[in-house]
C-alpha positions, -999 to +999 in steps of 0.1 A: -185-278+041-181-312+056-187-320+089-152-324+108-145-358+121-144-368+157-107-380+162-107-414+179-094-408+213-122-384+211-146-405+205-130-432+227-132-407+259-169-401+250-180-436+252-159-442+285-178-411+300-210-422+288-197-461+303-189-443+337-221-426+338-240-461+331-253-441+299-237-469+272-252-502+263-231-518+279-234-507+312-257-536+325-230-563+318-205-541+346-221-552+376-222-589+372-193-587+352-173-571+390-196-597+409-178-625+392-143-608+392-151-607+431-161-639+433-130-649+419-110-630+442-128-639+476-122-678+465-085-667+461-091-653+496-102-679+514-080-708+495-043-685+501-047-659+529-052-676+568-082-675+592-081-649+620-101-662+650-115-635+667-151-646+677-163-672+660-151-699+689-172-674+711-201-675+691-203-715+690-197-715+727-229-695+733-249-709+711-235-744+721-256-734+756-281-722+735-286-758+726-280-772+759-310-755+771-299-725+785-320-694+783-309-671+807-288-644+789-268-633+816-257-670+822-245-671+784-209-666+784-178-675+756-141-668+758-141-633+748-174-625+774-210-627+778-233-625+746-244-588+743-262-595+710-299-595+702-314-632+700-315-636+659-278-633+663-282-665+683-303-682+658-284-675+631-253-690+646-275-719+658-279-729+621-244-720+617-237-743+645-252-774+628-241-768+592-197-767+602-198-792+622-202-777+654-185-746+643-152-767+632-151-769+599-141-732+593-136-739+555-175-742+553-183-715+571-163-690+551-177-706+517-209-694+538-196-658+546-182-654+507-219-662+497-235-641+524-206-615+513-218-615+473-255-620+484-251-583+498-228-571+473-254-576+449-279-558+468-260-532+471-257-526+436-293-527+435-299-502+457-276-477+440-288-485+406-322-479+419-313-446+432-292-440+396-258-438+412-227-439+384-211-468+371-177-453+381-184-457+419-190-496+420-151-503+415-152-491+452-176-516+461-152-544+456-123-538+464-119-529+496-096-556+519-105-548+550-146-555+538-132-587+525-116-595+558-145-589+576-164-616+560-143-644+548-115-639+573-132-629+604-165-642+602-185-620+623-223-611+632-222-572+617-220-591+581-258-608+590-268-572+604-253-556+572-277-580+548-303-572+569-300-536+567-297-536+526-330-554+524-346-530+540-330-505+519-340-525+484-375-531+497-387-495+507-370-483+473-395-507+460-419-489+487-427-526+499-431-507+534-442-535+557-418-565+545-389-528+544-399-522+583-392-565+594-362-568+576-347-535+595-358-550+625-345-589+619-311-572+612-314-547+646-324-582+662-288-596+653-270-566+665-284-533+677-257-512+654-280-503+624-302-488+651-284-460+638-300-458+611-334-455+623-334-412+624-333-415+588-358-447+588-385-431+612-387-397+589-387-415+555-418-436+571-436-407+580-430-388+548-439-420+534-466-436+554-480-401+570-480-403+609-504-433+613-490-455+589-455-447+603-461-453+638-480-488+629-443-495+614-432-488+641-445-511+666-443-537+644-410-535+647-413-535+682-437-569+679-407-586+656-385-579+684-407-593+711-410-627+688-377-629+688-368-624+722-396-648+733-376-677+743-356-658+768-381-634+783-401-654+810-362-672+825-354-635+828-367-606+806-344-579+822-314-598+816-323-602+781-326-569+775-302-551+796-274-577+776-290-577+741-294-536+737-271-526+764-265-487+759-242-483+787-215-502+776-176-497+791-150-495+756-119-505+759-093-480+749-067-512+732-095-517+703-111-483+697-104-477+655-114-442+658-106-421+685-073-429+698-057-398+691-074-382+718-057-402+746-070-428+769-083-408+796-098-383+777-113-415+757-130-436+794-141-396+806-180-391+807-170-360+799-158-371+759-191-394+760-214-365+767-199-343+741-205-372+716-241-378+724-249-341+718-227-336+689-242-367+671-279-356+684-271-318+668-260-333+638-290-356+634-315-326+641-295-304+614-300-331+585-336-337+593-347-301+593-325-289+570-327-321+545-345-354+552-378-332+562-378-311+523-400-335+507-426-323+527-422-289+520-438-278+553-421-261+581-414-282+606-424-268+636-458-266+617-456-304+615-451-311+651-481-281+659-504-302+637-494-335+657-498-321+689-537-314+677-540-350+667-540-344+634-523-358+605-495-338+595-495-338+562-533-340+555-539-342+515-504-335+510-494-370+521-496-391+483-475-358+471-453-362+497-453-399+494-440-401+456-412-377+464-396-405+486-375-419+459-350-444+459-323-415+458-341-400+491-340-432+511-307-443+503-289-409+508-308-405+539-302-435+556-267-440+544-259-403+559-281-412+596-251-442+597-221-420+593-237-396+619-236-427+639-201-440+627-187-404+633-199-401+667-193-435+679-182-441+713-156-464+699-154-480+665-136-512+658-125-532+629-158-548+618-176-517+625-163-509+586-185-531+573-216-505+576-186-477+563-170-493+529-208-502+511-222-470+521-189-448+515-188-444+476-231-435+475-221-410+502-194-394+484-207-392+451-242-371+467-217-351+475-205-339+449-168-339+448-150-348+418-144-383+407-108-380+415-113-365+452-144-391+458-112-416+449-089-404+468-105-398+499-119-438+498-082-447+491-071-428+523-103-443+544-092-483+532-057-476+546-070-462+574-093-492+583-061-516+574-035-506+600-035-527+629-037-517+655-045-484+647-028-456+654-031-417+665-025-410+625-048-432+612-075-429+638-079-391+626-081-402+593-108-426+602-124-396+618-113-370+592-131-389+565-159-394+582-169-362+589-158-347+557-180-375+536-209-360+563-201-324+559-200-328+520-231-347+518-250-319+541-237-292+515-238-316+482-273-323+485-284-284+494-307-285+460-324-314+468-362-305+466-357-268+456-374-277+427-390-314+439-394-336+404-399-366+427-366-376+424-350-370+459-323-346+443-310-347+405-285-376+398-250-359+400-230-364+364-192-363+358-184-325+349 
């Protein structure tokens, strides 16, 4: 009997499954082939949709007394207030300063931002092919407006901290630990917002350093940021600090993206800020014993006894535990530590989404949900992030999606190390 033949549209359908899963021959040529279709579109952007000024004046100002030879931080002021970011942010705009003309020719500077913008597109590609993410998710990557916006239209810091962050990412999948731990801390020394990320940062150094090796990471870190600060410390250290990481911050009700819906007096209570600190600490504590901890396999409170003794937690187990840290690991635990931060912000605003839309279509595919839902549910978070100002609806959906992207990640990647191949959880296929 002869075999039956495969009807085209069969066959069709089975080489765009194997095309979504990045299983065809072709599948390398997709990512540059979206870079260049993005490039096409952001010059489109820049050449046919107008600047917004939001900052950027601000950020020539201070850096314009920068140059003048100011160095007292609390002295550093622009239009829209005081500079309350960490020094690099400073020297960055410095250079940025010089090269448009003292911050007028805006046309360069975006030309700069699109650059900067497909620099850490293509990073982030990286990273998820590293971690052996689906082809089908990248359309997500570029076509988001509001991301778009942030970079060419708005021109803002978070797009330096955002780079900054994906370095790090690339280089401790590569498990290039040391050059992984500065580049996390020259993008916390722009702005102090991918601090949280560093949960999710500190554990994967310890399963991947052991306890030593993580803590020397650790105060390197802490070194980078003293070098960078160095200029300002002796006119006045406190000042520099107390402006450059200030915790304490007062939001103002007018710009908040995400929690408008609850009111403005429930939003300025210390009442709604507490509740946020411990829900975002609970949720932190529930991924990393439930989740980021598994590679070790090790209870944890046997971890912590062994560290109280001076010991090294994970003895001979630590190149074991070492290997497990895969690419898949480290970007599904760091990308999850920044939505736990996201969804229990004190107050989100507009460029905040630049740390959502790159991390949002990893996120949704670890957890699981069907191509379709992981579609829908980014469609409903862009629109959410594009009305302005935003509104009681869509701040629950900015909300809503967040914490159902969380809360399906936490269930989604339940299997991860039942059965530990090294792989930080099997790669999730189209059903």
């Amino acid at each position: 009997m002869a075999d039956t033949e495969i009807p085209p549209h069969v066959a069709l359908l089975r080489q765009a499954k194997k095309l979504a899963l990045g299983e065809h021959p072709l599948a390398k040529y997709i990512p540059p082939l979206l870079l260049l279709a993005d490039a096409f579109l952001s010059s489109l952007i820049i050449s046919y949709v107008s600047y917004t000024e939001i900052d950027w004046i601000a950020y020539m100002q201070q850096t314009e007394q920068y140059i003048n030879g100011e160095r007292d931080y609390t002295l550093i002021k622009g239009d829209t207030g005081p500079l309350v970011y960490p020094a690099a942010h400073v020297y960055i705009y410095w250079v940025l300063y010089h090269v448009t003309e003292k911050g007028k020719n805006i046309l360069n500077a975006q030309r700069l931002f699109a650059i900067l913008y497909l620099g850490t597109l293509s990073l982030v590609m990286a990273c998820y092919k590293r971690a052996k993410a689906p082809l089908y998710i990248f359309p997500m990557l570029i076509l988001s407006k509001r991301l778009h916006s942030i970079f060419m239209l708005r021109l803002f810091n978070d797009c330096f901290a955002v780079l900054f962050l994906w370095i790090a990412i690339y280089l401790f999948q590569r498990r290039i630990w040391t050059l992984g731990t500065l580049a996390y801390s020259l993008g916390l020394g722009i702005k102090m917002t991918i601090l949280l990320a560093l949960p999710a940062v500190g554990v994967m150094l310890f399963l991947g350093r052991g306890l030593q090796g993580g803590l020397k990471q650790a105060w390197m870190m802490a070194q980078l940021q003293i070098v960078i600060a160095l200029p300002f410390l002796p006119a006045n250290a406190i000042g520099y600090l107390s402006r450059a990481f200030e915790l304490s911050r007062q939001f103002m009700f007018k710009w908040t993206v995400n929690w408008r819906f609850v009111g403005e007096k429930a939003f300025l209570s210390k009442e709604f800020s507490a509740s946020l600190l411990v829900a975002h600490f609970s949720a932190l504590m529930l991924f990393m014993t439930t989740r980021w901890i598994r590679p070790a396999e090790t209870p944890i409170l046997k971890l912590v006894q062994k560290t109280l003794k001076g010991e090294e937690p994970l003895g001979a187990l630590q190149h074991a535990v070492s290997i497990r840290v895969s690419p898949n690991y480290i970007l599904t635990a760091i990308l999850t530590a920044n939505a736990i931060g996201m969804l229990f912000a004190r107050s989100l605003h507009y460029q905040f989404y630049a740390y959502i839309a790159l991390s949002t279509p990893f996120l949704l595919w670890r957890s699981g949900l069907h191509p379709v839902l992981q579609y829908a549910l980014w469609a409903t978070q862009e629109w959410a992030w594009n009305v302005y100002p935003s509104t009681d609806i869509s701040s629950k959906v900015v909300v809503g999606i967040l914490f159902t992207t969380v809360a399906s990640v936490w269930w989604g990647t339940r299997k991860d190390f039942v059965n530990p191949k090294g792989e930080g959880g099997a790669s999730k296929k189209l059903s």
